[in-house]
GUDO-570254 format. One record per residue (C-alpha): residue in three letters; x, y, z; residue number from 1. Coordinates in steps of 0.5 Angstrom, whole numbers, m for minus. Each point is the difference from the previous one (the first is absolute). Layout:
+---------+-------+-------+-------+-----+
! residuo !  east ! north !    up ! num !
+---------+-------+-------+-------+-----+
!     ALA !     X !     Y !     Z ! NUM !
...
+---------+-------+-------+-------+-----+
***
This chain:
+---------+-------+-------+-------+-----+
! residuo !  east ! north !    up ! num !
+---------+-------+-------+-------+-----+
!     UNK !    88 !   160 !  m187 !   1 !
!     UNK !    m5 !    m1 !    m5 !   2 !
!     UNK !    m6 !    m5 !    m2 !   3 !
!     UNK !    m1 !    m2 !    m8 !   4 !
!     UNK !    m7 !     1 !    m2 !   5 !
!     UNK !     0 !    m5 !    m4 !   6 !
!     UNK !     1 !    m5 !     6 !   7 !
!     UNK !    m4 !     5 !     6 !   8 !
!     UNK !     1 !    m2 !     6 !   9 !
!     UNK !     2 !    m8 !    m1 !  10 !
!     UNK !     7 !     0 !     0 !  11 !
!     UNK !     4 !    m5 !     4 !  12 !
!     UNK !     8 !    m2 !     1 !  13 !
!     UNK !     3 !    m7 !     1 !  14 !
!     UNK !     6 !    m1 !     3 !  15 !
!     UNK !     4 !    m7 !    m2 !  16 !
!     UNK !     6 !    m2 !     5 !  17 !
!     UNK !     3 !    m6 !    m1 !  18 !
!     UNK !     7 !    m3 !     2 !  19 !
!     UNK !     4 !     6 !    m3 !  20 !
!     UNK !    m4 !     6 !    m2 !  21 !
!     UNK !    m7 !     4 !     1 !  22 !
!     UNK !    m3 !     3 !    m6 !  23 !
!     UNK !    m6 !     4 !     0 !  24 !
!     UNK !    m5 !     4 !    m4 !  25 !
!     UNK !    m6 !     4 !    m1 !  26 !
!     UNK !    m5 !    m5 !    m3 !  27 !
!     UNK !    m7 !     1 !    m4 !  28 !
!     UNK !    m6 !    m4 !     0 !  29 !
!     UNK !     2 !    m4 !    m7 !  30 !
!     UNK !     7 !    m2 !     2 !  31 !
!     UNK !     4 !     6 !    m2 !  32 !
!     UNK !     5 !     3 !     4 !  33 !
!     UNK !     1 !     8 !    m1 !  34 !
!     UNK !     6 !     0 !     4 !  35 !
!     UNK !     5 !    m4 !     3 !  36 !
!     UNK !     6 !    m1 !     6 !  37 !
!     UNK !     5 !    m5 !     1 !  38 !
!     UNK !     6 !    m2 !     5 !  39 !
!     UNK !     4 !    m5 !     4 !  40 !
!     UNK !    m2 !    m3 !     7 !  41 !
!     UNK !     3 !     1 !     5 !  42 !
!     UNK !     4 !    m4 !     3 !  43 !
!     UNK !    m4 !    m6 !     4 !  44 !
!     UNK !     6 !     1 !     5 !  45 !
!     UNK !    m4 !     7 !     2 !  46 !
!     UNK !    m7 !     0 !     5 !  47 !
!     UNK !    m7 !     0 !    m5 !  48 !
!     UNK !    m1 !     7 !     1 !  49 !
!     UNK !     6 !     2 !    m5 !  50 !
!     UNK !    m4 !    m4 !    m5 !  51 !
!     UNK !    m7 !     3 !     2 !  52 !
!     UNK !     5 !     7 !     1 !  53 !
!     UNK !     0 !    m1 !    m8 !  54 !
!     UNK !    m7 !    m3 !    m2 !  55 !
!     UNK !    m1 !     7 !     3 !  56 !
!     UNK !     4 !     5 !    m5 !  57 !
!     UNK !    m1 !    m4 !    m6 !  58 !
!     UNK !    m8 !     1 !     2 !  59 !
!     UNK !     1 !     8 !     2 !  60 !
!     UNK !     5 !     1 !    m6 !  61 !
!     UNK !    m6 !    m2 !    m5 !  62 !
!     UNK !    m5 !     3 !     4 !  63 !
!     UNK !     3 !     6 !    m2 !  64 !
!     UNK !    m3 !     1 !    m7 !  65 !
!     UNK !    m6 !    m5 !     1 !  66 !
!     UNK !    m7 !     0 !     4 !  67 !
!     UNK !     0 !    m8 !     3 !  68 !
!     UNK !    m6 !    m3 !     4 !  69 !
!     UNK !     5 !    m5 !     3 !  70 !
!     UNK !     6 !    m5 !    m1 !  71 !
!     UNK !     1 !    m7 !    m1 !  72 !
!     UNK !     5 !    m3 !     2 !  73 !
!     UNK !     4 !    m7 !    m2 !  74 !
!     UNK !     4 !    m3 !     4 !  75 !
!     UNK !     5 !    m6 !     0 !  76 !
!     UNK !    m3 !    m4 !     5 !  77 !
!     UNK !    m6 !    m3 !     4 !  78 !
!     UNK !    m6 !     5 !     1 !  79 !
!     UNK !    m5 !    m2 !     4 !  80 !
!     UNK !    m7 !    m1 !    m2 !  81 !
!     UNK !    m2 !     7 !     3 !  82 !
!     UNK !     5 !     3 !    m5 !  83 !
!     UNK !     3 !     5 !     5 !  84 !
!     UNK !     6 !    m4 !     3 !  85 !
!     UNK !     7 !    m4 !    m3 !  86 !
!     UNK !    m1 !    m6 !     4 !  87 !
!     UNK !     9 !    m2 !    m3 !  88 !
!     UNK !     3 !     2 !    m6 !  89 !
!     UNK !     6 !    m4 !    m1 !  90 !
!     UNK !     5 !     5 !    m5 !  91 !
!     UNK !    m2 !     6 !     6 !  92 !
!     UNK !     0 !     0 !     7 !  93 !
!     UNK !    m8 !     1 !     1 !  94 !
!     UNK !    m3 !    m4 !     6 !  95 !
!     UNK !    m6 !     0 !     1 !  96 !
!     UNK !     0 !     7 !    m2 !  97 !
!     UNK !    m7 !     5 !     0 !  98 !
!     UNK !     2 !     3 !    m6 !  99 !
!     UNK !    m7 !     2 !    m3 ! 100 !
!     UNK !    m1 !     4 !     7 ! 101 !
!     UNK !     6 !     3 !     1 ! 102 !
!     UNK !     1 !     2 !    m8 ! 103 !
!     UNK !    m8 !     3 !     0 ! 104 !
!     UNK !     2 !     5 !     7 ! 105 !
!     UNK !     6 !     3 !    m4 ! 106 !
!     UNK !    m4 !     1 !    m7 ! 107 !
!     UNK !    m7 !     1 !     2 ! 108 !
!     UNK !    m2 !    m3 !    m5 ! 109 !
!     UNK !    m3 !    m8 !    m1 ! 110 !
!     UNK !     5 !    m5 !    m1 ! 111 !
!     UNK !    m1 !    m8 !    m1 ! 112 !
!     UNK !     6 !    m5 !     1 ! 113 !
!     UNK !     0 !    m5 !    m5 ! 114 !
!     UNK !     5 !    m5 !    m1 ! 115 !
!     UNK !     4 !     2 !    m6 ! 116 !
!     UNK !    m1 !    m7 !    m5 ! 117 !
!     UNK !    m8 !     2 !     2 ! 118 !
!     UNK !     1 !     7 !    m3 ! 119 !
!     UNK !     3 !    m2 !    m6 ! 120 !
!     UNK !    m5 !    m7 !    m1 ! 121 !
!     UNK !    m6 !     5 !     0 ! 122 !
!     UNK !     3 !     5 !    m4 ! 123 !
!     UNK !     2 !    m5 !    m6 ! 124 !
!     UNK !    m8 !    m3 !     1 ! 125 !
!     UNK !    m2 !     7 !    m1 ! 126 !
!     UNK !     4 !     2 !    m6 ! 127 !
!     UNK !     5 !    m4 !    m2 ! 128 !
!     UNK !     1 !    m8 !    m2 ! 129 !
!     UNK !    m6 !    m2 !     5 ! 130 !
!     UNK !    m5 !     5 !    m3 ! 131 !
!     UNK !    m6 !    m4 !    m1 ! 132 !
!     UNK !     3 !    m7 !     3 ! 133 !
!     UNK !    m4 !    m1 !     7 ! 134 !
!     UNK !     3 !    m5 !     3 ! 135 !
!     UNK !     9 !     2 !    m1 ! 136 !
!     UNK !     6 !    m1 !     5 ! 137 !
!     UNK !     5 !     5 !     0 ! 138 !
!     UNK !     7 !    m2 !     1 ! 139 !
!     UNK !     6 !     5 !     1 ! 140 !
!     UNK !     7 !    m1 !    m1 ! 141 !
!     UNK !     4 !     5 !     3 ! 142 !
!     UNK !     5 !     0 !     7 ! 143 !
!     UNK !    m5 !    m6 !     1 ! 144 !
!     UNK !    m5 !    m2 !    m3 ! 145 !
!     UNK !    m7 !     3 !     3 ! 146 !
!     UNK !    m7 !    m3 !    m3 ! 147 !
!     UNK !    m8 !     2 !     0 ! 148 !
!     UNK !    m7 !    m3 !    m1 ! 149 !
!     UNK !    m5 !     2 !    m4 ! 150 !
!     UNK !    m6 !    m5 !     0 ! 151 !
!     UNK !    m7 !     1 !    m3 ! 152 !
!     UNK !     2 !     8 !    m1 ! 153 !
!     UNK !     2 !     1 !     7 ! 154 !
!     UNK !     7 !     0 !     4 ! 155 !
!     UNK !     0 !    m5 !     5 ! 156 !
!     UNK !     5 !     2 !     6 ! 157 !
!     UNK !    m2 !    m6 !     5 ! 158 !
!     UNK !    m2 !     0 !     7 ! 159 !
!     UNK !     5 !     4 !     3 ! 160 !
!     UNK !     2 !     3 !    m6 ! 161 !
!     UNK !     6 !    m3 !    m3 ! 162 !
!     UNK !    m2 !    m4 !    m5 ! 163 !
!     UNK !     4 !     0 !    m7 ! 164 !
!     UNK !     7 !    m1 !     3 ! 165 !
!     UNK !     2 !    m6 !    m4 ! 166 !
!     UNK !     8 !     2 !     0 ! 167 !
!     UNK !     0 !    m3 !     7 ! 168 !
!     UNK !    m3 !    m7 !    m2 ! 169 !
!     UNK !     6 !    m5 !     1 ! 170 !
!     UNK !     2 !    m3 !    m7 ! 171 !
!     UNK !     7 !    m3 !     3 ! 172 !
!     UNK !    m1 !    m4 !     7 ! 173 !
!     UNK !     7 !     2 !     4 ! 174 !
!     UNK !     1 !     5 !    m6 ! 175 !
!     UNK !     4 !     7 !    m1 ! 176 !
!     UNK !    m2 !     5 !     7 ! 177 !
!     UNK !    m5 !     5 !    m2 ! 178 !
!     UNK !    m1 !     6 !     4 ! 179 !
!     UNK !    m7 !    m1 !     4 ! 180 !
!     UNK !     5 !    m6 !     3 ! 181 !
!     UNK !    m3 !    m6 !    m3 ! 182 !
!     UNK !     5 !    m4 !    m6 ! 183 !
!     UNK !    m2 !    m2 !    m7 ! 184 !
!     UNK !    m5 !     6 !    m1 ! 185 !
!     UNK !    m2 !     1 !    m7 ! 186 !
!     UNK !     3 !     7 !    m1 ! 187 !
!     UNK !     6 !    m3 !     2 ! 188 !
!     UNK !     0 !    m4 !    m7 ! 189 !
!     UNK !    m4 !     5 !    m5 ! 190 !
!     UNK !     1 !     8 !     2 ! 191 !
!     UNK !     6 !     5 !    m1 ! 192 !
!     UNK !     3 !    m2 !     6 ! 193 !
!     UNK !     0 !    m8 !    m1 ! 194 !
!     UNK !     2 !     2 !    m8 ! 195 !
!     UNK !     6 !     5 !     2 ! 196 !
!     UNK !     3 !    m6 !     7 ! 197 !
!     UNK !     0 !    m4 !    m7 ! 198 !
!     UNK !     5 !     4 !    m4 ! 199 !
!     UNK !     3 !     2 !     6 ! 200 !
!     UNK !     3 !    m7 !     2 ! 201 !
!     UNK !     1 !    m1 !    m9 ! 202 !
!     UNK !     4 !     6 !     0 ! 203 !
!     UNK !     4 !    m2 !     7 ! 204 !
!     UNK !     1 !    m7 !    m2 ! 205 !
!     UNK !     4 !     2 !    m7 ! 206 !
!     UNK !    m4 !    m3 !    m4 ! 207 !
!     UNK !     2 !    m1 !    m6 ! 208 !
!     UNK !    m8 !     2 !    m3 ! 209 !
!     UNK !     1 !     6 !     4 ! 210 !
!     UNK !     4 !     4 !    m5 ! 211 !
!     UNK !    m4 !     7 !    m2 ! 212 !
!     UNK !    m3 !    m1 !     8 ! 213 !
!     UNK !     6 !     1 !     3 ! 214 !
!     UNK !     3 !     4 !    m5 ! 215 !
!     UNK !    m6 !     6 !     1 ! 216 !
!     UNK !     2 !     0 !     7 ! 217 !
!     UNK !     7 !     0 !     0 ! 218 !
!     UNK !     1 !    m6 !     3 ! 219 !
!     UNK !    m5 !     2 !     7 ! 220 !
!     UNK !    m5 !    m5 !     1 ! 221 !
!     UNK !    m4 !     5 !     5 ! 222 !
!     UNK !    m1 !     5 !    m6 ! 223 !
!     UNK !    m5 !    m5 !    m3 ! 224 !
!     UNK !    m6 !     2 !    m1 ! 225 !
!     UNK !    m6 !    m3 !    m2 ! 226 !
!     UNK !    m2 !     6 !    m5 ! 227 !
!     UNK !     7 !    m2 !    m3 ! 228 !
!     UNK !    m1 !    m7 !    m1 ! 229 !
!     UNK !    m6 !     2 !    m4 ! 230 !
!     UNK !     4 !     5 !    m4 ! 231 !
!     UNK !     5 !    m5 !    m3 ! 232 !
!     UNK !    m7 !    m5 !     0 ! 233 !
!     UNK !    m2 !     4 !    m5 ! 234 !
!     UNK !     6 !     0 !    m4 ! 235 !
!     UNK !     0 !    m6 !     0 ! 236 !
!     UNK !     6 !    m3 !     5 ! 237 !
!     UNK !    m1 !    m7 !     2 ! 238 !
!     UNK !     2 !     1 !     6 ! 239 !
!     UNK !    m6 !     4 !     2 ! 240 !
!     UNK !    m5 !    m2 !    m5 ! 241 !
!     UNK !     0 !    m7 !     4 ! 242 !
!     UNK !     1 !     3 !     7 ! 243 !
!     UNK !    m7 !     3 !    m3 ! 244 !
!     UNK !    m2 !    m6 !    m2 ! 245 !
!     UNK !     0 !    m4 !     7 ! 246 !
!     UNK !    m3 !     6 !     3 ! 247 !
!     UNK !    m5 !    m2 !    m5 ! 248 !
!     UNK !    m1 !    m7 !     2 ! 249 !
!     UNK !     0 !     2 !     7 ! 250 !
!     UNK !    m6 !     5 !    m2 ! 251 !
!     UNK !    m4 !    m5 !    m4 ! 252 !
!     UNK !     0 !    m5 !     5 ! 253 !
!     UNK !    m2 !     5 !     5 ! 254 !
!     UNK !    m6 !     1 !    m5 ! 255 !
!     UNK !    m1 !    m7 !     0 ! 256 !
!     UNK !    m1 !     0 !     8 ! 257 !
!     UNK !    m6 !     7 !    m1 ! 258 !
!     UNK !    m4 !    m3 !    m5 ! 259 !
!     UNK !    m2 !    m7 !     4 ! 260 !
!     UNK !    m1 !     5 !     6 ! 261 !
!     UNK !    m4 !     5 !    m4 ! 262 !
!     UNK !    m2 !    m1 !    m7 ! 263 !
!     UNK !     2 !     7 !    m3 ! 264 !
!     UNK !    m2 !     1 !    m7 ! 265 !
!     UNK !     6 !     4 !    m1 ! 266 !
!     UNK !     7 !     2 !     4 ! 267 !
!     UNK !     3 !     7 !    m1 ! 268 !
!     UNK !     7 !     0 !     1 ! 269 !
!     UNK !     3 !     6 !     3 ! 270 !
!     UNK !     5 !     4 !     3 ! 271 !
!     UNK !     7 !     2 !    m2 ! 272 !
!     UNK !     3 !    m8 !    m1 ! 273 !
!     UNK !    m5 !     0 !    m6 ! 274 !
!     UNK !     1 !     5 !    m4 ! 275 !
!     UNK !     5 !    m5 !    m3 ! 276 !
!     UNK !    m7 !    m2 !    m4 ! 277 !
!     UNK !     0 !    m8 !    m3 ! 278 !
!     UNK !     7 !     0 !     2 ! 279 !
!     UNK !    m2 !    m1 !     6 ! 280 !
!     UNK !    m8 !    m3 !    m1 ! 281 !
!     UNK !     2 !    m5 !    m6 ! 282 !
!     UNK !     3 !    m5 !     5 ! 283 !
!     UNK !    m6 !     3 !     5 ! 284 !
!     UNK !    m5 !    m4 !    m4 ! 285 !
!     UNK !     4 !    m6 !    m2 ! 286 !
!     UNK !     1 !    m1 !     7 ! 287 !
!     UNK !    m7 !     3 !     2 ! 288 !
!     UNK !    m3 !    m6 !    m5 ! 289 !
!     UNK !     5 !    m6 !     2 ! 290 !
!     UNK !    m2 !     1 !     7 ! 291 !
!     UNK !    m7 !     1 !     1 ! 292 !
!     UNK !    m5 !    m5 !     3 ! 293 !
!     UNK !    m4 !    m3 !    m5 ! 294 !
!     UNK !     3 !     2 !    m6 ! 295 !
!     UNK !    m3 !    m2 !    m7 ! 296 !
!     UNK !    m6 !    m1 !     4 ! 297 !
!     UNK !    m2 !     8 !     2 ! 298 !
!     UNK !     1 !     7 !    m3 ! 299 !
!     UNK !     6 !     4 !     1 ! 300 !
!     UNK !     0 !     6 !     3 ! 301 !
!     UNK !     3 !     6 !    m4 ! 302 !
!     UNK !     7 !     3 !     2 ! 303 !
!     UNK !     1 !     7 !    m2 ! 304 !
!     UNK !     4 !     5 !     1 ! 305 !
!     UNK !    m2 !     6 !     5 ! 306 !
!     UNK !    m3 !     7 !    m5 ! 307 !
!     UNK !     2 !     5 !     5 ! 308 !
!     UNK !     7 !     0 !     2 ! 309 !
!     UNK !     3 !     3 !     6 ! 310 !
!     UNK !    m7 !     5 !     0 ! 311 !
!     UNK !    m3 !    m6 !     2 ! 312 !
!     UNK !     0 !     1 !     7 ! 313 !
!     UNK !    m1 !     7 !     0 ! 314 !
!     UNK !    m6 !    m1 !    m4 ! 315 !
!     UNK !    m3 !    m5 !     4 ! 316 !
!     UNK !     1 !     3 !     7 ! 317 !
!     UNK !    m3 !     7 !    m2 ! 318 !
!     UNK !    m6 !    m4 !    m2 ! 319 !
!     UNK !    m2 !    m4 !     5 ! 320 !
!     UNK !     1 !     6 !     5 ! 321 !
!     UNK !    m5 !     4 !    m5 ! 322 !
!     UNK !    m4 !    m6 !     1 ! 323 !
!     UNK !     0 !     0 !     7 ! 324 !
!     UNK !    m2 !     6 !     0 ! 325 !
!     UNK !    m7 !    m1 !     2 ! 326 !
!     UNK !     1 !    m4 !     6 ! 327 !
!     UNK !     4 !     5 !     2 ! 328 !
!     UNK !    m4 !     5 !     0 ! 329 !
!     UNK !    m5 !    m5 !     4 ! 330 !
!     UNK !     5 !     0 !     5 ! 331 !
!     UNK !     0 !     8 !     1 ! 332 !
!     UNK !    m7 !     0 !     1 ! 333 !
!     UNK !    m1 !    m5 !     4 ! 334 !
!     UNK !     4 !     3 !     5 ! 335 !
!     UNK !    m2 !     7 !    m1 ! 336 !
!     UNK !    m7 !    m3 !     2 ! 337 !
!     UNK !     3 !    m4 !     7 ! 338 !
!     UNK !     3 !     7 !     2 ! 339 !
!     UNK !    m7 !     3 !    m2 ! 340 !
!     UNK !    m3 !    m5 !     5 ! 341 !
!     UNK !     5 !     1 !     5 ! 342 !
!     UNK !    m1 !     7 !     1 ! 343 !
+---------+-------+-------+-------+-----+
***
């Protein structure tokens, strides 16, 4: 193990689990990461340890090489307001799970828990698209679509910590079933997920448009893959190029709906479906600008495209973790001194 002079004693890890993967790495303060590790989730029909049971060697194997102070940990899901506990996680199988506690016991290490579209909001205020802008909302378009708040300088998580989880807000009455068990949720029209249903059902119809889809995947609509409608999107099949596009419209119409809420200056658009850049975001804003309230008569919110890519989540998760570092050690204190008085 070893502690670079350059950074001291400041270095932090940020862990980043989602629907299909965990990556992590070893972070600085200025958002740059020495050292990375990557790999699937497990399976969500195994028990929450197995997921912990992997947090836990990705952590280990990093702090191999590298003097850390604590984790931060995104996770897909709800997160109480005392970051320490997934409430739900709709794409894993965590049910009020006290990961912040269990994962601390194991590393001996600090470790927050926050919600992943938390972490990579705070990261792109940081240091990437938001850099500068006070008043931003974060939306992620990955398996689902996750989202954060950042008003005034400040990450707003609500009362009980969940705010920003706009890829469940109903968008279609009676609409297609999503897994938090409500229909018409917006992740359902505007995420990976929903993008890859949509090829899926073009190819499995023998759609005469579908040609270079069906083609790619032997004729086997389950070998569709969002990063493959993207792919051909890019080179320019129609097919996939307007399956973006409605994507799109879905997006902004969502945007419409945030801006009457919250009046960012700007929204930042991140995740791995938008990778695809102004395939993607051009119908984004028209939507965006045909469907908000008062058009004409108010600004209009910038959209861009996320800066940080996939380390976002990383990145943002090690720096909250160095920032609660503090109250942490607060804590510490505090309770070496009622054991003091108790004695």
């Amino acid at each position: 193990m070893a502690t670079d002079v350059r950074y001291g004693h400041s270095l932090t890890i940020g862990v980043d689990i989602g629907g299909t993967k965990v990556a992590a790495g070893v972070v600085t303060p200025g958002g740059r990461v020495l050292a990375r590790l990557r790999t699937q989730t497990p399976e969500r029909s195994k028990s929450p340890s197995v997921v912990e049971d992997t947090i836990v060697s990705v952590v280990s194997e990093l702090r191999r090489e590298f003097a850390v102070r604590a984790v931060g940990v995104g996770a897909a899901g709800f997160v109480d307001e005392r970051r320490s506990r997934v409430l739900f996680a709709p794409h894993l199988s965590w049910r009020q799970e006290p990961l912040r506690d269990a994962l601390s016991l194991r590393l001996g290490l600090p470790v927050v828990v926050e919600n992943d579209a938390n972490a990579s909001a705070w990261a792109e205020v940081r240091a990437g698209s938001g850099q500068g802008v006070d008043d931003v909302v974060v939306v992620n378009l990955g398996t689902g679509i996750g989202g954060a708040i950042v008003l005034d300088g400040r990450l707003r998580r609500g009362r009980y910590g969940i705010a920003g989880e706009f890829g469940h807000m109903t968008v279609v009455p009676g609409g297609h079933r999503c897994e938090c068990g409500n229909r018409g949720c917006w992740e359902q029209y505007a995420s990976g997920n929903a993008l890859t249903r949509e090829a899926r059902e073009l190819v499995a119809a023998e759609s005469p448009v579908a040609g270079a889809l069906s083609q790619a995947v032997g004729g086997d609509p389950g070998l569709i893959t969002g990063a493959l409608v993207s792919e051909l999107a890019r080179k320019g099949d129609p097919a996939c190029r307007e399956l973006l596009e409605e994507a799109g419209g879905w997006l902004g119409s969502g945007l419409a709906n945030l801006a009457a809420a919250f009046d960012p200056e700007l929204f930042v658009i991140g995740g791995g479906v938008s990778e695809v850049g102004e395939l993607l975001l051009g119908p984004a804003r028209s939507a965006f600008g045909k469907a908000l309230t008062g058009r004409g008569y108010r600004p209009q919110a910038r959209v861009a495209a996320a800066a940080l890519g996939n380390e976002a989540g990383v990145i943002g998760a090690a720096d909250l973790a160095r920032e609660a570092l503090p109250r942490w050690r607060g804590r510490r204190r505090q309770q070496r001194l009622g054991r003091a008085l108790r004695r």
